[in-house]
N, C-alpha and C positions, 0 to 999 in steps of 0.2 A: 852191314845193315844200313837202306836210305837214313838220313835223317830229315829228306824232304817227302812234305807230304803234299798232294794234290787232289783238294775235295771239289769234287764234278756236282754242278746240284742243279738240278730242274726243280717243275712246280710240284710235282707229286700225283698221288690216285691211290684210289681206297686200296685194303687190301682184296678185297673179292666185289662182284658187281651184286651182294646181297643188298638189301638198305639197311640192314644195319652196320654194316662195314661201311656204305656210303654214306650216311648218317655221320657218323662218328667223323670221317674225314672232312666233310661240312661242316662240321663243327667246329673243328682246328681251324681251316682256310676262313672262315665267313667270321672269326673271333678275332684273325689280325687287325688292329685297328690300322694300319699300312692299307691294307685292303677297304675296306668301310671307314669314310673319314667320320664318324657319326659320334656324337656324346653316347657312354656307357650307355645310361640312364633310359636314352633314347632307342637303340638298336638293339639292347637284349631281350626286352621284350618282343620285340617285332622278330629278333631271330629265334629266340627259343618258345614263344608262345605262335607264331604262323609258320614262318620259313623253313623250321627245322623239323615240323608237323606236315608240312607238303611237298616240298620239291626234294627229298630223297628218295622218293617213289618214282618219280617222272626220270630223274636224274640215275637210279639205278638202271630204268629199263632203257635207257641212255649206253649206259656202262658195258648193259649184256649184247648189246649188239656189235660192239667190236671187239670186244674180249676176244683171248685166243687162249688154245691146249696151253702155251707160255706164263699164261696170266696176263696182266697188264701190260698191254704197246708199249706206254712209257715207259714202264719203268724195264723192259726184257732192250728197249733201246739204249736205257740209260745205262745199261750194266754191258751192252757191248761197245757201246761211246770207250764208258773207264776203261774195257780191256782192249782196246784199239791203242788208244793212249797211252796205256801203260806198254806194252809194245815198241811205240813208238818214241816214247822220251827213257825208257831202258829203265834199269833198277837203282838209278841214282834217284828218283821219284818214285814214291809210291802210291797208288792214282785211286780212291777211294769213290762209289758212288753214293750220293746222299737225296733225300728228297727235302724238302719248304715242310712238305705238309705229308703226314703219312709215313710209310714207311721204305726203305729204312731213313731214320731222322738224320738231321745234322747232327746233333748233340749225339748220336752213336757213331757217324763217321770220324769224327775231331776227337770222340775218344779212342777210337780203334786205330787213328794216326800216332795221338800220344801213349798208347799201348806198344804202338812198335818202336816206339822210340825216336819219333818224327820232331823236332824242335824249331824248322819250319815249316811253315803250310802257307802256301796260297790255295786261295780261295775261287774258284771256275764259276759263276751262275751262269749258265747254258741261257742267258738273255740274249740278245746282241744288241736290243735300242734299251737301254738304260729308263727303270720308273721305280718310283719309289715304291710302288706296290711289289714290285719284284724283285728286284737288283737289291733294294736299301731294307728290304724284307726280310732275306738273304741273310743280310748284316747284321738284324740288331738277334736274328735266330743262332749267330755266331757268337756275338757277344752276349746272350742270354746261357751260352753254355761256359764261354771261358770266363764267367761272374765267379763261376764254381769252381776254377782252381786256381791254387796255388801257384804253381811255376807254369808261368803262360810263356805258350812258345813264339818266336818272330812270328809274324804275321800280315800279308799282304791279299788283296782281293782282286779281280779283275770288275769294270765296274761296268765295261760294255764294251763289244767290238760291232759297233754296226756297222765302220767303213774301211773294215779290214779287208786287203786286198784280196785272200783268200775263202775267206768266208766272201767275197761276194762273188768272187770266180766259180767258188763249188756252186751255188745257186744257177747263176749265168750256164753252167754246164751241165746240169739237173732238167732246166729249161729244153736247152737244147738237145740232149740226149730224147725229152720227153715228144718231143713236135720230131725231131726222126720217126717215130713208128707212131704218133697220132695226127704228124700233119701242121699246120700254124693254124691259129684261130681267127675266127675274126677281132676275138681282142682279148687278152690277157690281163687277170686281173691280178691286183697283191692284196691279199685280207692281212690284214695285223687285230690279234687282240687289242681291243676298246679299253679306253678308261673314263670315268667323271670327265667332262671338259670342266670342272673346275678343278682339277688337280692340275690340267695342262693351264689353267688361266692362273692357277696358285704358282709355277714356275718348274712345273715336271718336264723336261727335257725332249718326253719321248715322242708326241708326231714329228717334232723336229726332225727325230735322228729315223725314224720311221721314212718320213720322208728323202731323206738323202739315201738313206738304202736303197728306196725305189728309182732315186735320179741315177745313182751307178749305175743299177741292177740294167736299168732300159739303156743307159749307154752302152754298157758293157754288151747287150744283146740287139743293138742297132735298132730300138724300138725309136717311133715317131712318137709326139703327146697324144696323137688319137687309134694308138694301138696297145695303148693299157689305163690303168683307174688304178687309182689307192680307194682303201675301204678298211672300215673297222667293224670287226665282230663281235661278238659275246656277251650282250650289253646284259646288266642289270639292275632289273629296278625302274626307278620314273623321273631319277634325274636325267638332265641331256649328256650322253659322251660324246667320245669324238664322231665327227660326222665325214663321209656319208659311213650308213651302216651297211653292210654288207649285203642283208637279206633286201633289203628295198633297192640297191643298187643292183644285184641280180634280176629282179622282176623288172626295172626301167631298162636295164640293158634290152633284153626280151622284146617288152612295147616297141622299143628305139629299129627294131628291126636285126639285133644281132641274134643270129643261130647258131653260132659254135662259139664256145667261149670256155677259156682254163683260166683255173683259180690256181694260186702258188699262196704261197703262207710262211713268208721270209723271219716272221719275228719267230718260228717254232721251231727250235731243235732239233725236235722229234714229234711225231704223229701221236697224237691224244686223240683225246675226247673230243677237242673243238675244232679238229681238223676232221677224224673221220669220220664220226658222226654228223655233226653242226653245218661243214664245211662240206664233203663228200657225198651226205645223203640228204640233208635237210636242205640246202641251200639247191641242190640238185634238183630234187622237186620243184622248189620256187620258181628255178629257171624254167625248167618245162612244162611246166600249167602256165608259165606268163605266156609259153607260145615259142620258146627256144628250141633247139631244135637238138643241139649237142654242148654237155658240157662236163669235162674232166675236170678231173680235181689233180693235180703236179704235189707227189709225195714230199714229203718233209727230205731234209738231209739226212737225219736217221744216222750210220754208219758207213755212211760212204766214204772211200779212200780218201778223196777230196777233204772234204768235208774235216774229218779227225785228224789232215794234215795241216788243216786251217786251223783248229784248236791246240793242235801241240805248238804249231808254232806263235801262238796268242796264249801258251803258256809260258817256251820259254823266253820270249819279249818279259816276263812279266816275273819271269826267274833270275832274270838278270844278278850277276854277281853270286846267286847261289849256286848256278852249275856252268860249266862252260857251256 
């Protein structure tokens, strides 16, 4: 029997694109205060008397458009992520998938590790640029479960791999595999999920590490500065995040005279909601009413051989001492 365990965790998704399953998931995510820096006092009104009354309807019929016969992208990704891994680091590990928000929880993976009799567990969140909305989100949903028992087992977490050799290679070859049967663009974009820029002025790590991804990623792929853009997506709300944002830099692209242009989405795991939808078909529109003429969206890593060999071996970096 392992006694090591390995909890795999992405952001999460409702359990069905109903709105009341999406509802409910909204409600978990949009109640992290990691997420929403806001006084109680201030934000529960505003979440459970407007926000939580309107955007599960919008956001459902969101859901049902890339929904699959599988159920959920993420999560049918995230369960062949853990079974690739489990695979590939053997049964001295036992490779568990978990969600942030939704199901299945963490506090069910970390019990279903100490069920099998697991005494250590590292920790995986499927981030690569480290935020406290995420990554440190991650952590305190770990430690809100090990409050509750008794004999807590060793315990270690990975906290980011944004300038992992491998994880930038499987991108770098995602790219390139993509522009063989589409061609190169006239410029290639990298969206990364948005935060508050007062998170990043309060000392959050992540355009930084956003950025350097992007510095690799374009060397590793022999790009010039005027053959790609960083951009941040999925803003919300009416504070300023990080800038530029994604959907106005697609239409300026446009104006500017570009016609073909690919989106890649380095800070994603796996294909969600904010890739296939947001990214894929919304941002798609934008581009072609501004006047563009062509533009792909470059799938997520997903489960590629690459990709899962990048993550085992950014596990066992991180297993050290527990397994050879």
């Amino acid at each position: 029997m392992s006694t090591i365990g390995l909890l795999l965790v992405n952001l999460g998704t409702p359990d069905s694109p109903k709105k009341g399953d999406v509802r409910r998931y909204l409600a978990e995510f949009l109640s992290d205060p990691r997420v929403v820096e806001m006084p109680r006092w201030l934000w529960w009104p505003l979440l459970h008397g407007v926000i939580l009354n309107t955007r599960p309807r919008r956001s459902a019929e969101a859901y049902r458009k890339i929904w699959t016969e599988e159920g959920s992208p993420l999560l049918r990704h995230l369960q062949r992520q853990a079974e690739g891994l489990q695979t590939l680091l053997g049964d001295k590990v036992m490779v568990v998938p978990a969600m942030r928000y939704g199901n299945p929880s963490i506090a069910a993976g970390l019990r279903q590790l100490r069920d099998a009799g697991c005494r250590r567990i590292l920790v995986l969140p499927l981030y690569p640029q480290y935020s406290a909305t995420t990554t440190a989100s991650t952590f305190d949903a770990v430690v809100d479960e090990l409050k509750q028992w008794r004999h807590l087992p060793a315990l270690r977490m990975v906290d980011q791999y944004h300038d992992h050799p491998g994880y930038i290679g499987a991108l770098a070859a995602s790219v390139q595999e993509f522009q063989q049967e589409k061609g190169r663009p006239d410029l290639l974009l990298f969206s990364f999920h948005g935060i508050p820029q007062k998170y990043a002025d309060q000392g959050d790590p992540y355009p930084q590490q956003c950025e350097r991804t992007v510095r690799l990623l374009a060397g590793a792929l022999g790009l010039t500065s005027d053959q790609w853009r960083l951009s941040y997506q999925s803003r919300l709300g009416r504070d300023p995040w990080l800038q530029p944002y994604t959907s106005a830099t697609v239409e300026q692209l446009a104006r500017e005279g570009a016609r073909n242009i690919q989106v890649l989405c380095p800070g994603f795991a796996a294909d969600c909601l904010e890739t296939l939808e947001e990214i894929a078909m919304e941002n798609r529109d934008l581009f072609l009413n501004a006047g563009g003429e062509q533009y792909h969206y470059i799938p997520c890593l997903n489960n590629r051989p690459d990709h899962l060999r990048a993550l085992a071996d950014i596990a066992r970096q991180n297993l050290g001492g527990w397994i050879e």
